[in-house]
ZAKOLLUM-464850 format. One record per atom (N, C-alpha, C, CB): residue number from 1; residue in three letters; atom name; x, y, z. Coordinates in nm, 2 decimals, m for minus. Glycine has a CB too. Layout:
! ZAKOLLUM-464850
REC    nr   rest   atom        u        v        w
REC   NUM    ALA     CA        X        Y        Z
...
//
This chain:
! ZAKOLLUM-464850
REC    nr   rest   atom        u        v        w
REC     1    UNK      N    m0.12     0.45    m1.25
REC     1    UNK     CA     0.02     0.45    m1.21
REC     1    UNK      C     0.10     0.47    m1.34
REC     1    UNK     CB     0.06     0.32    m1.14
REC     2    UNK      N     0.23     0.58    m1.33
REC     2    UNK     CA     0.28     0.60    m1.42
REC     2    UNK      C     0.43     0.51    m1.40
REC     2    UNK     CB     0.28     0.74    m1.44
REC     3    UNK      N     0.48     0.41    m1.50
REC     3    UNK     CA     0.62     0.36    m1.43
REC     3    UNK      C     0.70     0.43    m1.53
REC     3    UNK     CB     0.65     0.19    m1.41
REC     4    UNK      N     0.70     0.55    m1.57
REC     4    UNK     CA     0.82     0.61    m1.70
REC     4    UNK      C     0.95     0.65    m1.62
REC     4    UNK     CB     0.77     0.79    m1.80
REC     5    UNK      N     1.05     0.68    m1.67
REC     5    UNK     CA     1.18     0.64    m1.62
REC     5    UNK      C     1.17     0.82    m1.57
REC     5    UNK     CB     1.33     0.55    m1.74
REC     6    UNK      N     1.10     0.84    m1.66
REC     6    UNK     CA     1.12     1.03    m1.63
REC     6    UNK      C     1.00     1.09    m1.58
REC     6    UNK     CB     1.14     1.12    m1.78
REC     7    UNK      N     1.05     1.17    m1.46
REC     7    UNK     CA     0.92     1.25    m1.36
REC     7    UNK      C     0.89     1.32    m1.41
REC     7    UNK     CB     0.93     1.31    m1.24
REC     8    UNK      N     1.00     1.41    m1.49
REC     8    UNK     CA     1.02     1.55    m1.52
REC     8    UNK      C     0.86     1.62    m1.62
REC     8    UNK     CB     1.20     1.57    m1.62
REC     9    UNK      N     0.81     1.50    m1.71
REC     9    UNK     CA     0.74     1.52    m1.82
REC     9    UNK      C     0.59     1.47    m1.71
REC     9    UNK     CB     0.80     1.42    m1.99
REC    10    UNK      N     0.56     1.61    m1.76
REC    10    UNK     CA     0.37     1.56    m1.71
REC    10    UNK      C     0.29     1.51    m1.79
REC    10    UNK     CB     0.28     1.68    m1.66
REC    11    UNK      N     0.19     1.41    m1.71
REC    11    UNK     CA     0.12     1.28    m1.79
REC    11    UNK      C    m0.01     1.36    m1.81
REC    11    UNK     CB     0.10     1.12    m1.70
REC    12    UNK      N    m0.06     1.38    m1.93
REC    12    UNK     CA    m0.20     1.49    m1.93
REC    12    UNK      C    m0.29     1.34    m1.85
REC    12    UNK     CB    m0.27     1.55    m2.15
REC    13    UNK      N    m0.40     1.37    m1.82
REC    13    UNK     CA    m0.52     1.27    m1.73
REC    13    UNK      C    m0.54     1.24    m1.85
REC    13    UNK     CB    m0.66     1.33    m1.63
REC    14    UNK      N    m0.59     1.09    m1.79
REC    14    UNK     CA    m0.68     0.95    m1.86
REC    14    UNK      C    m0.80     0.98    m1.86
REC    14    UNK     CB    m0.68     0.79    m1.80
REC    15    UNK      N    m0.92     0.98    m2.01
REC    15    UNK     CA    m1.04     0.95    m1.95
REC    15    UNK      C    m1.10     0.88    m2.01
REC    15    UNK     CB    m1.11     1.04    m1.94
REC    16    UNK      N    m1.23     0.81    m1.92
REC    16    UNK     CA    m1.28     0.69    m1.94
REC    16    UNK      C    m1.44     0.71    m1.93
REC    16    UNK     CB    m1.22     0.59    m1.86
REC    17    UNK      N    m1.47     0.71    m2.05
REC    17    UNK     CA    m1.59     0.74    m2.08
REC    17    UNK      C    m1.69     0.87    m2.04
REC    17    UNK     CB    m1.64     0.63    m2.03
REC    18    UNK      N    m1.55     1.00    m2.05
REC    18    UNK     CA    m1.64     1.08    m1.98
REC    18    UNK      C    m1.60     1.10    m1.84
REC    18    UNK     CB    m1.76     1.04    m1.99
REC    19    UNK      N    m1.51     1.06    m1.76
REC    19    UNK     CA    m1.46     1.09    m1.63
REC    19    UNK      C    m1.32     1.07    m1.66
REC    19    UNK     CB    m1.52     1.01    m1.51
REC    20    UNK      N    m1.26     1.17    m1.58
REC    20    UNK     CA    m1.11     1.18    m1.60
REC    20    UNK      C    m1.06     1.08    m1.46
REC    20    UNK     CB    m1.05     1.37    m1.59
REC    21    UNK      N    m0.98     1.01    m1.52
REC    21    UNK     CA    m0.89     0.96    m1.37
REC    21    UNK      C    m0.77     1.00    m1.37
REC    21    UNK     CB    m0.87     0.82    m1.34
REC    22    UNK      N    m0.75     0.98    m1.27
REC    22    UNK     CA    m0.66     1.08    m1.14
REC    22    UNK      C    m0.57     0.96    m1.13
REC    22    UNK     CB    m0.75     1.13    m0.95
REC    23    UNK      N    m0.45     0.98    m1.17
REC    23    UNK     CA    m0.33     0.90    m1.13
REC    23    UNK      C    m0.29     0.84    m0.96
REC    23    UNK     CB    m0.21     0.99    m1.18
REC    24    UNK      N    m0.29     0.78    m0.88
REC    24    UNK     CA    m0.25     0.74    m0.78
REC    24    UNK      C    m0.11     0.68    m0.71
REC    24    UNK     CB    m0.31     0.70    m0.78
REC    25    UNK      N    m0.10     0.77    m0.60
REC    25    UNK     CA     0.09     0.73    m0.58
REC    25    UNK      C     0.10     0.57    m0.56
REC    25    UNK     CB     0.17     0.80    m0.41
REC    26    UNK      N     0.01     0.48    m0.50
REC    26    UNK     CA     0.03     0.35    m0.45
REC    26    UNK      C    m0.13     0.31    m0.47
REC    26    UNK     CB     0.09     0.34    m0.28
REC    27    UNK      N    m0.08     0.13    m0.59
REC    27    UNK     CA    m0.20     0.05    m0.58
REC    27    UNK      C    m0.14    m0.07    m0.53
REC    27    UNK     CB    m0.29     0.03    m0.71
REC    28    UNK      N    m0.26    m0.13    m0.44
REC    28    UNK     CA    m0.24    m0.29    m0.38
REC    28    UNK      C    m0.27    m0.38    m0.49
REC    28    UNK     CB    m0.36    m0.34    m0.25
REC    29    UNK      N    m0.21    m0.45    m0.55
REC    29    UNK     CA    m0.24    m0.55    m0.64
REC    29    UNK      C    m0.18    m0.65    m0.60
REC    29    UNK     CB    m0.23    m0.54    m0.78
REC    30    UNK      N    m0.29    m0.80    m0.62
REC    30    UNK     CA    m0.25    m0.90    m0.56
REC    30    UNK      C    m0.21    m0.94    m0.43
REC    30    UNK     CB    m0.18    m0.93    m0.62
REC    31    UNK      N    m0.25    m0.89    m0.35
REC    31    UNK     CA    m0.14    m0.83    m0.21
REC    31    UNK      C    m0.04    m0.70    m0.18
REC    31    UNK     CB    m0.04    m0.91    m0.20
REC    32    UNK      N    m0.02    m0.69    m0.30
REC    32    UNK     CA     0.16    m0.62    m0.24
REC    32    UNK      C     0.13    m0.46    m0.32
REC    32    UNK     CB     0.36    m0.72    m0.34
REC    33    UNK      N     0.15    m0.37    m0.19
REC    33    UNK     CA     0.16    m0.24    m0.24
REC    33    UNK      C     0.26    m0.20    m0.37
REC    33    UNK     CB     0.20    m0.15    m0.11
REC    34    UNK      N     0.21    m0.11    m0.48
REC    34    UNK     CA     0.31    m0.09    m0.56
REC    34    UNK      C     0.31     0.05    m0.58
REC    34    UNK     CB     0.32    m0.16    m0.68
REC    35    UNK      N     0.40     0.12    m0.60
REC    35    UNK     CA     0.43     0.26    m0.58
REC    35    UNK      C     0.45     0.33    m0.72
REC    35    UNK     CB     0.55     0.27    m0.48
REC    36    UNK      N     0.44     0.43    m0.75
REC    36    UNK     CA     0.47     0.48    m0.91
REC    36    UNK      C     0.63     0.46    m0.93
REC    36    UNK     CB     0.43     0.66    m0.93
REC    37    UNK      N     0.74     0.46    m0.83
REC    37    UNK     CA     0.87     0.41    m0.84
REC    37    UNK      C     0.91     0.30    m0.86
REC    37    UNK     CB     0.92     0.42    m0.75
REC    38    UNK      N     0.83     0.20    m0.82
REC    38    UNK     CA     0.85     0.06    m0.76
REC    38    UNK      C     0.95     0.04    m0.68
REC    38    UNK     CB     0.87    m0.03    m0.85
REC    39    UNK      N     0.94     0.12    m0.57
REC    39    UNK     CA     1.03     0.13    m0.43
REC    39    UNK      C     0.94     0.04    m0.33
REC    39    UNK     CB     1.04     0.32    m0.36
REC    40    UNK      N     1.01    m0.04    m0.25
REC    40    UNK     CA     0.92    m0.12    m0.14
REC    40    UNK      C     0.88    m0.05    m0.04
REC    40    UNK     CB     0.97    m0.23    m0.09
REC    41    UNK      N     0.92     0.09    m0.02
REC    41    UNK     CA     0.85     0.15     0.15
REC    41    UNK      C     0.68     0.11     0.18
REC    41    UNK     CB     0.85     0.35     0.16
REC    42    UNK      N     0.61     0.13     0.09
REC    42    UNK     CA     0.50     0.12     0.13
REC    42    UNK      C     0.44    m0.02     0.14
REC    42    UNK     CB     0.42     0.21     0.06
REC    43    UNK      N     0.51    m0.11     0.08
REC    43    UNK     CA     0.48    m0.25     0.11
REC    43    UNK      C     0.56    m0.27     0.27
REC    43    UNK     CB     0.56    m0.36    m0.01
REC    44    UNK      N     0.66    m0.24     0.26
REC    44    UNK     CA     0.73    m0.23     0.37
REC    44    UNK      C     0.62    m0.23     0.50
REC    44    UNK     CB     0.82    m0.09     0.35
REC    45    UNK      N     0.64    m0.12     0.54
REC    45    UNK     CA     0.52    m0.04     0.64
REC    45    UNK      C     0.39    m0.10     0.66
REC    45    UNK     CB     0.49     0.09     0.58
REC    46    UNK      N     0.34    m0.13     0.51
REC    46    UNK     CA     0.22    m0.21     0.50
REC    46    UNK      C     0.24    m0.35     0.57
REC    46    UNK     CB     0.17    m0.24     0.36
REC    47    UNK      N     0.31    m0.43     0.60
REC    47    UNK     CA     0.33    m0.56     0.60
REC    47    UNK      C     0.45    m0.55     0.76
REC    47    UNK     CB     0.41    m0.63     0.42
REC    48    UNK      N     0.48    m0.45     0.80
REC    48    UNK     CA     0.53    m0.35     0.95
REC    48    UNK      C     0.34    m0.38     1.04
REC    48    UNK     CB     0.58    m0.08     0.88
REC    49    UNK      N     0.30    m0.27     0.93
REC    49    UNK     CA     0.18    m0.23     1.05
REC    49    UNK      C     0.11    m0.37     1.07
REC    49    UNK     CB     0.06    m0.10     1.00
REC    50    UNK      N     0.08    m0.49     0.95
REC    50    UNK     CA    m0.03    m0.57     0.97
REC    50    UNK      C     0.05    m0.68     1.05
REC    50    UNK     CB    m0.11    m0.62     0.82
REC    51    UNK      N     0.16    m0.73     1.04
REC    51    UNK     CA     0.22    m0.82     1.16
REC    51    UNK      C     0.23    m0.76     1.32
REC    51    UNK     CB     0.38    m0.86     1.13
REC    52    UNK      N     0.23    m0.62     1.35
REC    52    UNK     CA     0.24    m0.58     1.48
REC    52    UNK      C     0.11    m0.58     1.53
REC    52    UNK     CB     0.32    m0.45     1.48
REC    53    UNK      N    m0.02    m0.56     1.41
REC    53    UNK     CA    m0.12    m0.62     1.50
REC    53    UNK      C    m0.18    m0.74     1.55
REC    53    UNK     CB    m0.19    m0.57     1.48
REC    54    UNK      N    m0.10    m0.84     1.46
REC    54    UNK     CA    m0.13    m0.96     1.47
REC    54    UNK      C    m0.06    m1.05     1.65
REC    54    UNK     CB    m0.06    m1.01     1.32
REC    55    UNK      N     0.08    m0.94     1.58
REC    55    UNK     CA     0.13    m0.99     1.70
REC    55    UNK      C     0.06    m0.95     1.86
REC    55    UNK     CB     0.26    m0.93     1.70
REC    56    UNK      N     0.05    m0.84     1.86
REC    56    UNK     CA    m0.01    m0.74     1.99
REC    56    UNK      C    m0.18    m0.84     2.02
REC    56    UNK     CB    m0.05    m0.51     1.90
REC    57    UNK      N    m0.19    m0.90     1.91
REC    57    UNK     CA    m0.38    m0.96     1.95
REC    57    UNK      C    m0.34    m1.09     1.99
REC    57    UNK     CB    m0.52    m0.98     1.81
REC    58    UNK      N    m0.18    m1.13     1.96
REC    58    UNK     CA    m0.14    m1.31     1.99
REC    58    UNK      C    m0.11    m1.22     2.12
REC    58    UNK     CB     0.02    m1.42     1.88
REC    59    UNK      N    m0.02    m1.15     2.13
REC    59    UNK     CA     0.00    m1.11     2.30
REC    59    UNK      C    m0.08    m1.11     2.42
REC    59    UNK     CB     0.04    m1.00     2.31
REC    60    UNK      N    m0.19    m1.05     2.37
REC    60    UNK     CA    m0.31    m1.02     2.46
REC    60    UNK      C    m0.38    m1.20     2.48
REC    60    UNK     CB    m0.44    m0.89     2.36
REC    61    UNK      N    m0.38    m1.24     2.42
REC    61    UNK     CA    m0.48    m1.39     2.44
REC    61    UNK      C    m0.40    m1.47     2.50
REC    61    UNK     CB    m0.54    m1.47     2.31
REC    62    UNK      N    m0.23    m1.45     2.50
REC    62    UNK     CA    m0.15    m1.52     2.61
REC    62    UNK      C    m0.10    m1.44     2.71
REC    62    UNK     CB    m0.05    m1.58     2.56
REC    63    UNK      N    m0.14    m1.37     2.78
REC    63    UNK     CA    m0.15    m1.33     2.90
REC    63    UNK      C    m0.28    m1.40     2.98
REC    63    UNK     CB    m0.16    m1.20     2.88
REC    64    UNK      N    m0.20    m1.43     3.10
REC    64    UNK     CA    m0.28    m1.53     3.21
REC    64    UNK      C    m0.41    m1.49     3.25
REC    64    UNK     CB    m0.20    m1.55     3.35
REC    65    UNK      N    m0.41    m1.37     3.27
REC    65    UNK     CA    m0.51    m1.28     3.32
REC    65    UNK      C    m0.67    m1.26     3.25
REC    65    UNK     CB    m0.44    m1.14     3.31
REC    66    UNK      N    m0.58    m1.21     3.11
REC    66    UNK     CA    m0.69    m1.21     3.02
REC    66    UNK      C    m0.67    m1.26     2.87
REC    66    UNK     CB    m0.74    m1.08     3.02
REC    67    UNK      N    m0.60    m1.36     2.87
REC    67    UNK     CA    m0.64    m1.47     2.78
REC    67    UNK      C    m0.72    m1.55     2.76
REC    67    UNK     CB    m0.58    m1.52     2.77
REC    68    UNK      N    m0.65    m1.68     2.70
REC    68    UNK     CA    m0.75    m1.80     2.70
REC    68    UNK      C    m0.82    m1.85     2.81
REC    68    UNK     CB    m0.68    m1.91     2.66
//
C-alpha cells in the first residue's frame, strides 16, 4: 500500500527476494479494511455486507415456521 500524498508519481515495484510485489488497493489489518487513500468505503460496505448477513440468519431462526 502506498499512503504518499501524491498519485501523480509512479511507485516502481517492490522486490523480495526475487519476486516482485504488486501493490494492492485494500488490506484488512486487524479487522478493518484500509485503502491506499485511507477513505472508509470499503470498511464501510465490508461491515454493510457482514451485519446484513447476520441479520437475515437472526431473521430466519425467528420465524415461527422455520425457526427455533
Amino acid at each position: 500500500m502506498d499512503f504518499s500524498q501524491s498519485k501523480t508519481i509512479t511507485q516502481s515495484l517492490m522486490v523480495l527476494q526475487g519476486t516482485n510485489l504488486v501493490p494492492q488497493p485494500t488490506h484488512k489489518f486487524l479487522g478493518v479494511m484500509l485503502d491506499q487513500e485511507l477513505q472508509w468505503n470499503h470498511q464501510a460496505n465490508y461491515a454493510i455486507a457482514k451485519a446484513s448477513k447476520w441479520t437475515l440468519a437472526a431473521q430466519q431462526l425467528a420465524w415461527p415456521s422455520n425457526g427455533v
